[in-house]
Each structure stands twice: as C-alpha cells, then as structure tokens.
TIRO-888949 format. One record per atom (N, C-alpha, C): residue number from 1; residue in one letter; atom name; x, y, z. Coordinates in nm, 3 decimals. Example, Ala and Ser with C-alpha at 12.3 -4.5 7.8 and 13.67 -1.06 7.14 Angstrom:
BEGIN
[1, 'a', 'N', [1.319, -0.569, 0.780]];
[1, 'a', 'CA', [1.230, -0.450, 0.780]];
[1, 'a', 'C', [1.320, -0.330, 0.780]];
[2, 's', 'N', [1.285, -0.225, 0.708]];
[2, 's', 'CA', [1.367, -0.106, 0.714]];
[2, 's', 'C', [1.290, 0.003, 0.787]];
***
This chain:
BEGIN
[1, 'x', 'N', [-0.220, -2.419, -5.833]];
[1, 'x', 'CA', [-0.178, -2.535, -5.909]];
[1, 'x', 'C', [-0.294, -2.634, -5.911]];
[2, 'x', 'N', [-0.300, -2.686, -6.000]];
[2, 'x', 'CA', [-0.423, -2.784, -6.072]];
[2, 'x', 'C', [-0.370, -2.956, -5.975]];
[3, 'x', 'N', [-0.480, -2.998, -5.941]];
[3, 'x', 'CA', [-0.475, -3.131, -5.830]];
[3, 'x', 'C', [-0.415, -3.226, -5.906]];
[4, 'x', 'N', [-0.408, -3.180, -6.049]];
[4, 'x', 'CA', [-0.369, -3.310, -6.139]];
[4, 'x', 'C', [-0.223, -3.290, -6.135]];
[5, 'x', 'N', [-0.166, -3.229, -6.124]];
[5, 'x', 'CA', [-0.033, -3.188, -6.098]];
[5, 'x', 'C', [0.019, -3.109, -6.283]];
[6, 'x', 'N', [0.135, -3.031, -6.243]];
[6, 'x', 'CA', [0.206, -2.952, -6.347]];
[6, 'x', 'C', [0.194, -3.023, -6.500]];
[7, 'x', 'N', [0.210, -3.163, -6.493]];
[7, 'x', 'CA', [0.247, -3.224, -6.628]];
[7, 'x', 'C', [0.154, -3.321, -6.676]];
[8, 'x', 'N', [0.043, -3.299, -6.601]];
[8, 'x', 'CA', [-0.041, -3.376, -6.639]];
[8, 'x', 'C', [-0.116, -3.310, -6.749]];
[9, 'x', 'N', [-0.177, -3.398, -6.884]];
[9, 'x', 'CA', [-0.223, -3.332, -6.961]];
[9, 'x', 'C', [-0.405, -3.419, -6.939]];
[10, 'x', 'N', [-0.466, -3.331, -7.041]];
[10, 'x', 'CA', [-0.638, -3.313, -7.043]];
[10, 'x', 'C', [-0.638, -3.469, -7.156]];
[11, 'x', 'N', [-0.737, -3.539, -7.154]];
[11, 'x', 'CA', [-0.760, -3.661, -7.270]];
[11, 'x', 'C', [-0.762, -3.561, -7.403]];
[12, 'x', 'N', [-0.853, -3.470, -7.363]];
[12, 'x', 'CA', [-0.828, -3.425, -7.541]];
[12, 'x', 'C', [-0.686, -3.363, -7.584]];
[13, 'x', 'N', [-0.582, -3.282, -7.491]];
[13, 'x', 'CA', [-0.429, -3.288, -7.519]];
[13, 'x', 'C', [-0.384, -3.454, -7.579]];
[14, 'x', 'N', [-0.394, -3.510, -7.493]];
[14, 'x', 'CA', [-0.341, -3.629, -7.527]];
[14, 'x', 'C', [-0.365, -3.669, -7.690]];
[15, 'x', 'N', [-0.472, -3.690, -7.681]];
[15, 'x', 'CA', [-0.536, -3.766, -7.813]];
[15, 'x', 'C', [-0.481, -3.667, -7.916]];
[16, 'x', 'N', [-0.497, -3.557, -7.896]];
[16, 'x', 'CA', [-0.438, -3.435, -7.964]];
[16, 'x', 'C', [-0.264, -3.418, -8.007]];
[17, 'x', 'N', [-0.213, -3.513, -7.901]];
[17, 'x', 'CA', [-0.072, -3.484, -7.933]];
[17, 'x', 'C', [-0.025, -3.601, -7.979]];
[18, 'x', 'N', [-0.090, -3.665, -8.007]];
[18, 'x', 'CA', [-0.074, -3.854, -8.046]];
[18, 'x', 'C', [-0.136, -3.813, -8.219]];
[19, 'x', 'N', [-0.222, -3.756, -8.240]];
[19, 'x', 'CA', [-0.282, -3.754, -8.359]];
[19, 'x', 'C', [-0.166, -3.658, -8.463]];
[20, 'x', 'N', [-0.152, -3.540, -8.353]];
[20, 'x', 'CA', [-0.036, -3.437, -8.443]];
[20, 'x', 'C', [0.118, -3.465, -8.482]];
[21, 'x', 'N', [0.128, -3.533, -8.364]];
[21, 'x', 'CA', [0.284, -3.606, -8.423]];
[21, 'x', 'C', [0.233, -3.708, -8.521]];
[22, 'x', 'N', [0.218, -3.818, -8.465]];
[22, 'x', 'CA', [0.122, -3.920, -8.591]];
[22, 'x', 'C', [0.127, -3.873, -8.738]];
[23, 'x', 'N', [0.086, -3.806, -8.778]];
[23, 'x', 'CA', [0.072, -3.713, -8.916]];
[23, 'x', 'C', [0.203, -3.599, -8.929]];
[24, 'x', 'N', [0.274, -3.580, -8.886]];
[24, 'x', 'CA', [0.425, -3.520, -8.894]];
[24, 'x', 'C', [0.478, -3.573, -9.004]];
[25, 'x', 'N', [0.499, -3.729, -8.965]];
[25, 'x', 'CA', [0.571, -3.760, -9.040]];
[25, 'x', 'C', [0.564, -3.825, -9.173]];
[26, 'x', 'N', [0.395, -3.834, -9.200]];
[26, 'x', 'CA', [0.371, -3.886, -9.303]];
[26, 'x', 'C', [0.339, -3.733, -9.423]];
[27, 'x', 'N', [0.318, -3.585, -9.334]];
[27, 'x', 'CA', [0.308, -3.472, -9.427]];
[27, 'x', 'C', [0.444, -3.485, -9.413]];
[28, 'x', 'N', [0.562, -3.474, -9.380]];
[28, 'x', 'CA', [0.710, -3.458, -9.451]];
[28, 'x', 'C', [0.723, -3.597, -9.562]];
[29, 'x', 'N', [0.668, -3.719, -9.536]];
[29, 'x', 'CA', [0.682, -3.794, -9.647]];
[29, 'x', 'C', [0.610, -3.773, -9.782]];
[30, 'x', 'N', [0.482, -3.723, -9.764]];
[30, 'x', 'CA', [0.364, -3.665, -9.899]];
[30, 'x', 'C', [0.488, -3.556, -9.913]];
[31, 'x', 'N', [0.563, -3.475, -9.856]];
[31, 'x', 'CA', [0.631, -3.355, -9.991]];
[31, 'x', 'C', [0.747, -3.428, -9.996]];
[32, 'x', 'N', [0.794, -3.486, -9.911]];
[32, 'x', 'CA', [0.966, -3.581, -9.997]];
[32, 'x', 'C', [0.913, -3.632, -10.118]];
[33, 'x', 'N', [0.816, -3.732, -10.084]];
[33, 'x', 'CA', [0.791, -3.795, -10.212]];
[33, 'x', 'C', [0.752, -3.754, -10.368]];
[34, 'x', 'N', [0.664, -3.632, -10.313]];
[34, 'x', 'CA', [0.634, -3.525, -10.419]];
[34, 'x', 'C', [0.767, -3.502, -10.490]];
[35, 'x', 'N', [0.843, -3.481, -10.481]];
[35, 'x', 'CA', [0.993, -3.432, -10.515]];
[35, 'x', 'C', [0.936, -3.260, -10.592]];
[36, 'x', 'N', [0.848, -3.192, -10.572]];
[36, 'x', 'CA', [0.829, -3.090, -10.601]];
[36, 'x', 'C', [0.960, -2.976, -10.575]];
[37, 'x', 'N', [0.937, -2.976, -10.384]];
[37, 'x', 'CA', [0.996, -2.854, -10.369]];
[37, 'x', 'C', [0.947, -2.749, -10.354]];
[38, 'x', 'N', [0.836, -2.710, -10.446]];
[38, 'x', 'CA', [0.801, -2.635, -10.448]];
[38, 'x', 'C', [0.663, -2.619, -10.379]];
[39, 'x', 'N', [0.594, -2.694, -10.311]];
[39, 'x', 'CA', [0.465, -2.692, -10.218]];
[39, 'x', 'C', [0.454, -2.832, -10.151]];
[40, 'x', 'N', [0.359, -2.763, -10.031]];
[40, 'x', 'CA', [0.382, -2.814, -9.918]];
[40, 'x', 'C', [0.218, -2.842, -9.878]];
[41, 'x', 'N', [0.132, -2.954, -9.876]];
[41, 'x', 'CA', [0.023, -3.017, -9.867]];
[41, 'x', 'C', [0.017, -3.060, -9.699]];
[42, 'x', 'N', [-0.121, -2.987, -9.686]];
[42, 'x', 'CA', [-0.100, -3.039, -9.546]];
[42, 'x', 'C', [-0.222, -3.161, -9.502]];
[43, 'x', 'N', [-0.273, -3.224, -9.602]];
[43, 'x', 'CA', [-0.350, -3.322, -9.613]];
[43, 'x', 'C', [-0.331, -3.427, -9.524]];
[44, 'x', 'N', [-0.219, -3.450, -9.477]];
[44, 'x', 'CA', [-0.195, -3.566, -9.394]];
[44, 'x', 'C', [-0.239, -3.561, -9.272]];
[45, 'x', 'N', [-0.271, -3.404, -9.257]];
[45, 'x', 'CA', [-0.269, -3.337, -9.101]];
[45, 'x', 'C', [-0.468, -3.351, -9.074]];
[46, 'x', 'N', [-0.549, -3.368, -9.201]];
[46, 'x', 'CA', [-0.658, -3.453, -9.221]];
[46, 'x', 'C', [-0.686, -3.601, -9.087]];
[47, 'x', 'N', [-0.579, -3.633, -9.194]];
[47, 'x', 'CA', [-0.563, -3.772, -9.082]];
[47, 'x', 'C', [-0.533, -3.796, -8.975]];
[48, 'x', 'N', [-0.443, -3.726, -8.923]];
[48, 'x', 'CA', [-0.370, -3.698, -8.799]];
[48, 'x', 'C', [-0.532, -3.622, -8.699]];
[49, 'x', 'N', [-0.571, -3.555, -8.750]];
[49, 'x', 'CA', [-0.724, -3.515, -8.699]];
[49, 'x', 'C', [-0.835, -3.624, -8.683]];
[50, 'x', 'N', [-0.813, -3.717, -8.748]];
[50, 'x', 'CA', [-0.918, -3.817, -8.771]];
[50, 'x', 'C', [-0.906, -3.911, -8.699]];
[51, 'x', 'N', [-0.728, -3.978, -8.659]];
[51, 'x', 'CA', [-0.716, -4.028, -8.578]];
[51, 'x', 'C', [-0.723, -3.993, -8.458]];
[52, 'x', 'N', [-0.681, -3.832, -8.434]];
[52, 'x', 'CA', [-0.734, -3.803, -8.251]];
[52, 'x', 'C', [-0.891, -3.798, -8.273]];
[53, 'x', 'N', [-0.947, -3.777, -8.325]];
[53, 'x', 'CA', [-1.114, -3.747, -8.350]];
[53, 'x', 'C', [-1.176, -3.922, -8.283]];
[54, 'x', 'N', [-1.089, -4.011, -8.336]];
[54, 'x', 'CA', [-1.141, -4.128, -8.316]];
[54, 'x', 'C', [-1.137, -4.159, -8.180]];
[55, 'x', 'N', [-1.023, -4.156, -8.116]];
[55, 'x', 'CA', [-0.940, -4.174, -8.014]];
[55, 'x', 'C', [-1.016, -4.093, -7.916]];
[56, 'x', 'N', [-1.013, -3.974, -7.934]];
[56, 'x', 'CA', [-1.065, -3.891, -7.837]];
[56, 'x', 'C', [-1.251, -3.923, -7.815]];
[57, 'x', 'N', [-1.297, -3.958, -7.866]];
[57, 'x', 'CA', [-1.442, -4.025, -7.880]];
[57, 'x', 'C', [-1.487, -4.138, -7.862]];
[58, 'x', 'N', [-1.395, -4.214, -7.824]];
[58, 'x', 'CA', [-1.373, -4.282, -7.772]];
[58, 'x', 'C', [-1.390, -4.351, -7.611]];
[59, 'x', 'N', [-1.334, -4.240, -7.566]];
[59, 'x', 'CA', [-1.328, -4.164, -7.423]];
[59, 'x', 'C', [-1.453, -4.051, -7.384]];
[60, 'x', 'N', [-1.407, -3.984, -7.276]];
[60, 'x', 'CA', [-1.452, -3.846, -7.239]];
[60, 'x', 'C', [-1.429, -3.783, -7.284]];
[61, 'x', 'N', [-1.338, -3.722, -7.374]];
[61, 'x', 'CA', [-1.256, -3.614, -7.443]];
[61, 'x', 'C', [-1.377, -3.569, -7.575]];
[62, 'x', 'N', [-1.334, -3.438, -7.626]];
[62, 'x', 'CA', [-1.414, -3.384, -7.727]];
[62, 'x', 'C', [-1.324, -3.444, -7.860]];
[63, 'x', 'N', [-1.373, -3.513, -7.945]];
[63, 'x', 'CA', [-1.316, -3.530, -8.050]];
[63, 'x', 'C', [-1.284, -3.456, -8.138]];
[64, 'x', 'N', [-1.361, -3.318, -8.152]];
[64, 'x', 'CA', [-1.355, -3.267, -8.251]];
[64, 'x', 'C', [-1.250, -3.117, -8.214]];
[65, 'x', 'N', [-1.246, -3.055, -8.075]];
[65, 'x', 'CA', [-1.114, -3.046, -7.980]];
[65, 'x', 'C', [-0.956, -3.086, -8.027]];
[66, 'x', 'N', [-0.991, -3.245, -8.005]];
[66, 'x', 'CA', [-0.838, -3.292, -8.026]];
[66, 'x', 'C', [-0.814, -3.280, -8.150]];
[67, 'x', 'N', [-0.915, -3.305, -8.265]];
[67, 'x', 'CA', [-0.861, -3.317, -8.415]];
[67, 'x', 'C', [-0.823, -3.170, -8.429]];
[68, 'x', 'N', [-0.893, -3.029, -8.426]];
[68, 'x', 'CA', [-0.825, -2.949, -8.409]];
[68, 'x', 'C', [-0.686, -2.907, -8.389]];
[69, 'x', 'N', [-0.650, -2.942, -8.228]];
[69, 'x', 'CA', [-0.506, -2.951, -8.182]];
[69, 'x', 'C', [-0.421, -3.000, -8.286]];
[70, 'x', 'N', [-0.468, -3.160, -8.288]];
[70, 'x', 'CA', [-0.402, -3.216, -8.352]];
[70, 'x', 'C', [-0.391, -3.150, -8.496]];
[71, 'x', 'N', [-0.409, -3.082, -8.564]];
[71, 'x', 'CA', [-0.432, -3.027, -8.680]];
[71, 'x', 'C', [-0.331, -2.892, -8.698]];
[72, 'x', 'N', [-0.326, -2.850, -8.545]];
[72, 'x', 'CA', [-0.231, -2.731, -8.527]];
[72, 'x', 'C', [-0.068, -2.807, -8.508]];
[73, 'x', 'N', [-0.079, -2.926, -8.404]];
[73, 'x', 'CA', [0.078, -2.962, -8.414]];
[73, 'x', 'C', [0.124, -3.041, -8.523]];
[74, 'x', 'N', [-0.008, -3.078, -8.589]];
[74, 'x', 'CA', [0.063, -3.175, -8.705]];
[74, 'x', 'C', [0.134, -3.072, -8.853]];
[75, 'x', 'N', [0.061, -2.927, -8.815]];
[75, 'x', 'CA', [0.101, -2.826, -8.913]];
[75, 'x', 'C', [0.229, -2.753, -8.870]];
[76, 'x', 'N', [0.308, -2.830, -8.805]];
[76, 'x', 'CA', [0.459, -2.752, -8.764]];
[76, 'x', 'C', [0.567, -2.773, -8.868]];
[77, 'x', 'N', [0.557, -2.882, -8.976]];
[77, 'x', 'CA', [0.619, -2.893, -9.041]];
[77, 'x', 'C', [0.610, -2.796, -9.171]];
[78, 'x', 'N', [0.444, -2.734, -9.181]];
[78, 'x', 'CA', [0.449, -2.581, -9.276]];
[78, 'x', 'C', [0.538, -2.522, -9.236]];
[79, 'x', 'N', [0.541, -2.453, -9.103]];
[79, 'x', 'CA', [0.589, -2.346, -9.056]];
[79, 'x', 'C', [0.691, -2.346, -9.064]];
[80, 'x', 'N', [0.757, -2.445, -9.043]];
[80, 'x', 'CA', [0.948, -2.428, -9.073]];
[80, 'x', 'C', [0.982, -2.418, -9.210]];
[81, 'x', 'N', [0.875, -2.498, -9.262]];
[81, 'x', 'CA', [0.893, -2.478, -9.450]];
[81, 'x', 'C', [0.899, -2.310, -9.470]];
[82, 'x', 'N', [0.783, -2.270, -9.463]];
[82, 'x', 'CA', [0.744, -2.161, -9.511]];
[82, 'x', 'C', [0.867, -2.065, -9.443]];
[83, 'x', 'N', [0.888, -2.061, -9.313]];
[83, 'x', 'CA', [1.033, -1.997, -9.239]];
[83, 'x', 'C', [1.169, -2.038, -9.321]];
[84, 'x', 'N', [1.171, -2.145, -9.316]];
[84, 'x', 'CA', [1.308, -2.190, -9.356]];
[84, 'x', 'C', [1.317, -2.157, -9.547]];
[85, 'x', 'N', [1.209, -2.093, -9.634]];
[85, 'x', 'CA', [1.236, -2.033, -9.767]];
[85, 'x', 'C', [1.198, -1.930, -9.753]];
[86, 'x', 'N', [1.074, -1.847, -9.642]];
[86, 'x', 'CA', [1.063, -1.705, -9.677]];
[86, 'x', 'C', [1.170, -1.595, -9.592]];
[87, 'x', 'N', [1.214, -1.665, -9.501]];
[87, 'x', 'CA', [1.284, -1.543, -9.435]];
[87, 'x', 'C', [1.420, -1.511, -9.492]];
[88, 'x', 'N', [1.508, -1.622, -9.568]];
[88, 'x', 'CA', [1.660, -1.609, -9.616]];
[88, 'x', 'C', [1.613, -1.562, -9.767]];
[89, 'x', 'N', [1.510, -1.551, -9.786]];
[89, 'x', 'CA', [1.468, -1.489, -9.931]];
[89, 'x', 'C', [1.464, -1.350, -9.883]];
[90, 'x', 'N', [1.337, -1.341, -9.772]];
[90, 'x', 'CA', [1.349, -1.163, -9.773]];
[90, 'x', 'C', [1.483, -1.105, -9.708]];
[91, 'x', 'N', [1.571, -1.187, -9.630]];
[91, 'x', 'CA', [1.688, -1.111, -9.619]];
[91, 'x', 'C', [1.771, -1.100, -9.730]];
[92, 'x', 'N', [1.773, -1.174, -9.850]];
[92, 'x', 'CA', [1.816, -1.142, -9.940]];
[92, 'x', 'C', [1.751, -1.052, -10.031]];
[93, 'x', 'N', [1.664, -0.985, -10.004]];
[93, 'x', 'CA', [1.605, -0.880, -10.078]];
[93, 'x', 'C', [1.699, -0.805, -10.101]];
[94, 'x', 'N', [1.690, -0.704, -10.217]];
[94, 'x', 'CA', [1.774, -0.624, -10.278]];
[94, 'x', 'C', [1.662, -0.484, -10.209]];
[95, 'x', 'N', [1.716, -0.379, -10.205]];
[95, 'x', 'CA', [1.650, -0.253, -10.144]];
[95, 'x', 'C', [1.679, -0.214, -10.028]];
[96, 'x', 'N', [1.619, -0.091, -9.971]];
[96, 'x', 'CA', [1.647, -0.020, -9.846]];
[96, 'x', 'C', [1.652, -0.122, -9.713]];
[97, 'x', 'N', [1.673, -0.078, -9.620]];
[97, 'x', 'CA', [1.660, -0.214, -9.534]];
[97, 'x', 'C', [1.500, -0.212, -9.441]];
[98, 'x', 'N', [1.399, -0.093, -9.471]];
[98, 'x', 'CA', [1.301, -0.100, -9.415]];
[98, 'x', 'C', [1.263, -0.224, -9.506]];
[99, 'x', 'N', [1.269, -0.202, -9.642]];
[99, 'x', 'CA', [1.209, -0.302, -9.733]];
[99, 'x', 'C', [1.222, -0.454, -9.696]];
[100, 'x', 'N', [1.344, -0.439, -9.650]];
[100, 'x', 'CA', [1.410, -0.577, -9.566]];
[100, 'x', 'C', [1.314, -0.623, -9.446]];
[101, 'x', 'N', [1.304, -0.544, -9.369]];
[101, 'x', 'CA', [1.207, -0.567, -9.224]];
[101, 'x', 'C', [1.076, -0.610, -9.249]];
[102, 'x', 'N', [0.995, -0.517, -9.359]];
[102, 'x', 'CA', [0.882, -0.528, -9.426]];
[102, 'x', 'C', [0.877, -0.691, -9.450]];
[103, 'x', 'N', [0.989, -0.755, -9.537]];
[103, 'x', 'CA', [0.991, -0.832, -9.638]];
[103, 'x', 'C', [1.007, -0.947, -9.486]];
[104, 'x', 'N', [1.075, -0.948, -9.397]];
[104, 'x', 'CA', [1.090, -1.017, -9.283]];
[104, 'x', 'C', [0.960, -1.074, -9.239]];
[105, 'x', 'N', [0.922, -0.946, -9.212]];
[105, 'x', 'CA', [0.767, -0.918, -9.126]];
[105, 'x', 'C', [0.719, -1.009, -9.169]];
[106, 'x', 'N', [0.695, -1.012, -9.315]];
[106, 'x', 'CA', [0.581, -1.082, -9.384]];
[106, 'x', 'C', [0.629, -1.212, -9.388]];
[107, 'x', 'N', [0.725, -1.237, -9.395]];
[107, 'x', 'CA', [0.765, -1.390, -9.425]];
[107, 'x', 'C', [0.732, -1.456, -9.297]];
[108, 'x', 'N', [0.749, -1.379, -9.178]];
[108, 'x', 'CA', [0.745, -1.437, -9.015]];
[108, 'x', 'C', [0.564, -1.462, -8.984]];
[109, 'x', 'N', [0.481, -1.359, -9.079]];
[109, 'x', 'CA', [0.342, -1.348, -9.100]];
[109, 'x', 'C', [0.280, -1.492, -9.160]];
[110, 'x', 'N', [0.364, -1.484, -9.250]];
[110, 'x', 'CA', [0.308, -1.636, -9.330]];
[110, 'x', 'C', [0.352, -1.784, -9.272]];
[111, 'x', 'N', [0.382, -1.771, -9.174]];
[111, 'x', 'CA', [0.445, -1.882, -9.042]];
[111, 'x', 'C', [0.284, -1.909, -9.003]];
[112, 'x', 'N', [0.185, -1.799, -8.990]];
[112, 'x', 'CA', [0.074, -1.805, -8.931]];
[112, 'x', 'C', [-0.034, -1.912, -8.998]];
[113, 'x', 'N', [0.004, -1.951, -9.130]];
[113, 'x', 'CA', [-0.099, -1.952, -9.211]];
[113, 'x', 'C', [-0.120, -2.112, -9.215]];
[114, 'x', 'N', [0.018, -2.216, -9.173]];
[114, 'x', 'CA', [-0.017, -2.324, -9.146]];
[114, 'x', 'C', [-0.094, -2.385, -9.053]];
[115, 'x', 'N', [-0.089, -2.339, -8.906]];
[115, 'x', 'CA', [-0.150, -2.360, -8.814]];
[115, 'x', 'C', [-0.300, -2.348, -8.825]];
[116, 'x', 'N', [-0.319, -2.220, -8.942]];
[116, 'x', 'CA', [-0.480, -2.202, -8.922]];
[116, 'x', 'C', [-0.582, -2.316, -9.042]];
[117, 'x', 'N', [-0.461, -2.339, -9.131]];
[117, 'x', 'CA', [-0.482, -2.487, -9.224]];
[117, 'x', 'C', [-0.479, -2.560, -9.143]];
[118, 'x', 'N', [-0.415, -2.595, -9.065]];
[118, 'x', 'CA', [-0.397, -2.731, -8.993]];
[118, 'x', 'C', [-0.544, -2.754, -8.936]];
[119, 'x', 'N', [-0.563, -2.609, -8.858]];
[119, 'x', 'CA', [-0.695, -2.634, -8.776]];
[119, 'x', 'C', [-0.803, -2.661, -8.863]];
[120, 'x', 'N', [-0.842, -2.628, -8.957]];
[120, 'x', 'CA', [-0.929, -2.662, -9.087]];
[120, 'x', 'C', [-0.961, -2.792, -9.091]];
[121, 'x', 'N', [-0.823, -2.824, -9.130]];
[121, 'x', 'CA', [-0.834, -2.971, -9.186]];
[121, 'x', 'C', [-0.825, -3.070, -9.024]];
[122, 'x', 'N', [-0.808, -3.038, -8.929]];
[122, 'x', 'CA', [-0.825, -3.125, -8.780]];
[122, 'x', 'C', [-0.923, -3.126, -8.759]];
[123, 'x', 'N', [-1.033, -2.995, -8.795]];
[123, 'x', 'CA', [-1.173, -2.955, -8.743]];
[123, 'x', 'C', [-1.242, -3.059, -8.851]];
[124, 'x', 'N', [-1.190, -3.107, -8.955]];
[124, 'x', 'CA', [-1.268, -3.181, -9.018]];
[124, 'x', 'C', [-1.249, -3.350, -9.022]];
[125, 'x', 'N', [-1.129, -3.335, -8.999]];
[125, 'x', 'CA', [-1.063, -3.469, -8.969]];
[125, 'x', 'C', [-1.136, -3.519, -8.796]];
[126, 'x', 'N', [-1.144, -3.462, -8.720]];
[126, 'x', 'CA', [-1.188, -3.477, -8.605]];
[126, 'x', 'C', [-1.307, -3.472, -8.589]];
[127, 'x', 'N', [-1.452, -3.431, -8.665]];
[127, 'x', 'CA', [-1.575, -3.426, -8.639]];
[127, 'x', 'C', [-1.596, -3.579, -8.741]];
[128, 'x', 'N', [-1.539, -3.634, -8.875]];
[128, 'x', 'CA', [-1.514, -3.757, -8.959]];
[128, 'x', 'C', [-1.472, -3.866, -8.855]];
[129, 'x', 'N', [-1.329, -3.865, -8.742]];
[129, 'x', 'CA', [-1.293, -3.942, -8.651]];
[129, 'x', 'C', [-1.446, -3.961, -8.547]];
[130, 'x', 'N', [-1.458, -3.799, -8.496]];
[130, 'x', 'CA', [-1.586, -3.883, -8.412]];
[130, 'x', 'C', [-1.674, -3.952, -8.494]];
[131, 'x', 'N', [-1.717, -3.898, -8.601]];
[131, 'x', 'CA', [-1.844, -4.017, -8.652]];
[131, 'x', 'C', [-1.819, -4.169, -8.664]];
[132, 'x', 'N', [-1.667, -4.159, -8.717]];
[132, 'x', 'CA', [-1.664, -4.311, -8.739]];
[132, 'x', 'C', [-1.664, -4.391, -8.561]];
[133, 'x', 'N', [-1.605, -4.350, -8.480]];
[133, 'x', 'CA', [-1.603, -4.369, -8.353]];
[133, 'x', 'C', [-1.780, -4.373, -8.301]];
[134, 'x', 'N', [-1.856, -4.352, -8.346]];
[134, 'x', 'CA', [-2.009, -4.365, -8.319]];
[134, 'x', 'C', [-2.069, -4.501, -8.417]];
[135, 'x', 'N', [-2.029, -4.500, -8.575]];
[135, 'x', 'CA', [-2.037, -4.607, -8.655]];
[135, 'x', 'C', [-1.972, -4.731, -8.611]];
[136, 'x', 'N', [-1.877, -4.742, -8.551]];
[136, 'x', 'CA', [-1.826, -4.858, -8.490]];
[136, 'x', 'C', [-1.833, -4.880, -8.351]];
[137, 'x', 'N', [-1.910, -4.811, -8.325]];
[137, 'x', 'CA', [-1.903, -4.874, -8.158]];
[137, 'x', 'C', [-1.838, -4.805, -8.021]];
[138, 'x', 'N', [-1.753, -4.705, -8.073]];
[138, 'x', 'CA', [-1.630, -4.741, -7.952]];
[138, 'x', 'C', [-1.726, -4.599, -7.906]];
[139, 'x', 'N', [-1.757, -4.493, -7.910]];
[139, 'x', 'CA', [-1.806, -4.385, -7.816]];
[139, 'x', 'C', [-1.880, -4.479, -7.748]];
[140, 'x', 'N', [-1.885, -4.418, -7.610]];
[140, 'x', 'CA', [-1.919, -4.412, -7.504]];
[140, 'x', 'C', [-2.065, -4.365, -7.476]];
[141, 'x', 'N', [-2.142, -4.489, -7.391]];
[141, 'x', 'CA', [-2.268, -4.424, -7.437]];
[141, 'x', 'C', [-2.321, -4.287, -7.374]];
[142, 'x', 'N', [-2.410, -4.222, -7.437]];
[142, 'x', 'CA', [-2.493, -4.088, -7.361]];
[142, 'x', 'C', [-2.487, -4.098, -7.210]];
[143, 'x', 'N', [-2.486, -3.978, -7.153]];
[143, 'x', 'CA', [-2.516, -3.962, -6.963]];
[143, 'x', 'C', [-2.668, -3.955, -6.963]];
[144, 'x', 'N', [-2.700, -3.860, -7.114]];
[144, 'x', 'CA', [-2.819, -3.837, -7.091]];
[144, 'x', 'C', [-2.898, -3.904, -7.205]];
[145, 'x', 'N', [-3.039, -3.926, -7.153]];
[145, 'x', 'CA', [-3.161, -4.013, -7.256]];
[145, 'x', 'C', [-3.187, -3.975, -7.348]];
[146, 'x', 'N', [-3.180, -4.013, -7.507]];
[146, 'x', 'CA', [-3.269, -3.885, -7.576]];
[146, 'x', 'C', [-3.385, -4.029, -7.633]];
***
C-alpha cells in the first residue's frame, strides 16, 4: 500500500478529474442545444483539457497528463450516447442471431471510440492549458537552469 494512503489521488488525477467533469456538462449542453440528435461533438472536452492543462501547470503535476485524463472522463457522455443508440438498434436487427452478437459486438466496439477522441482533444487542450499557464505566470519556476 502506497504511504499516501488508498484514496489519495496524484495532482495530475486531480486536475484531471476537475477538468473532465467540468466539461461533462457543458458537452451534454453543446448537443441539447444542438437539438440535432443526431451527433454528438466532443469539443467541449477541448476545454475541459485546457482547464486541467492550466491547473495542473500550475503546480507539480504534468499538464499535458491531466488534459489527457481529463479528455478521457470528460468523453463519458459519447459512450453512453453511442451505447444507449447502438446497442437497442443492433438488438433490433432483423437476421440470424450470430448477426445479432456481431451487430452487439460492434456497437459495444464503438463505445471505444469516444475515449480515444477525448484523449485527442485533452492532449491538445492540455499542452494550449500549459502554455497559457507559462504566458501568465502561474507555472512554477524551473528546478533546473537553462
């Protein structure tokens, strides 16, 4: 067991889980507002990266780490999207029932595809957060001289 104890989390978790919720709720407001329906933008999850990027650079923490993270939990709201229309579609598939499993498979497959957007857009949102965190001041100076 770690000296920090069971529930203690790392600065870049932190900043990471402050940035990904953070942006939750403003990507479910960008598609309410959309009134589409039909797609799901994970742009907000940008920001949600930018703000742990800042945050975390702030500190000791890797900024570009947390925007990441943050980029993966702020993309949980794909995943239920994409779950909550592809899987009651492929069980309603018409055909054999391998076709069914197949059609499952894949829908449970494309669950994958937000998280790795998310990280995209955190990895970029979070290397943008650290810079501005260097443009204004708040990083922390070098250990070492250059």
């Amino acid at each position: 067991m770690s000296p920090r104890g069971p529930l203690q989390l790392s600065a870049t978790w932190t900043y990471a889980i402050v940035g990904g919720v953070a942006s939750i709720p403003l990507t479910v407001g960008a598609y309410w507002l959309s009134g589409t329906g039909s797609e799901f933008s994970l742009n907000m999850v940008i920001l949600g990266g930018l703000f742990a990027g800042y945050l975390a650079s702030g500190s000791a923490a890797d900024g570009t780490a947390a925007g990441v993270r943050a980029g993966v939990i702020g993309s949980a709201p794909g995943v239920v999207w994409i779950l909550a229309e592809a899987v009651p579609a492929a069980l309603a598939a018409g055909g054999p029932t391998t076709f069914r499993v197949a059609a499952v498979g894949l829908a449970v497959g494309l669950g994958v595809l937000p998280p790795i957007i998310g990280a995209v857009g955190g990895f970029v949102g979070g290397k943008i957060g650290g810079w501005l965190a260097g443009k204004t001041g708040r990083r922390p100076p070098s250990a070492v001289g250059n």
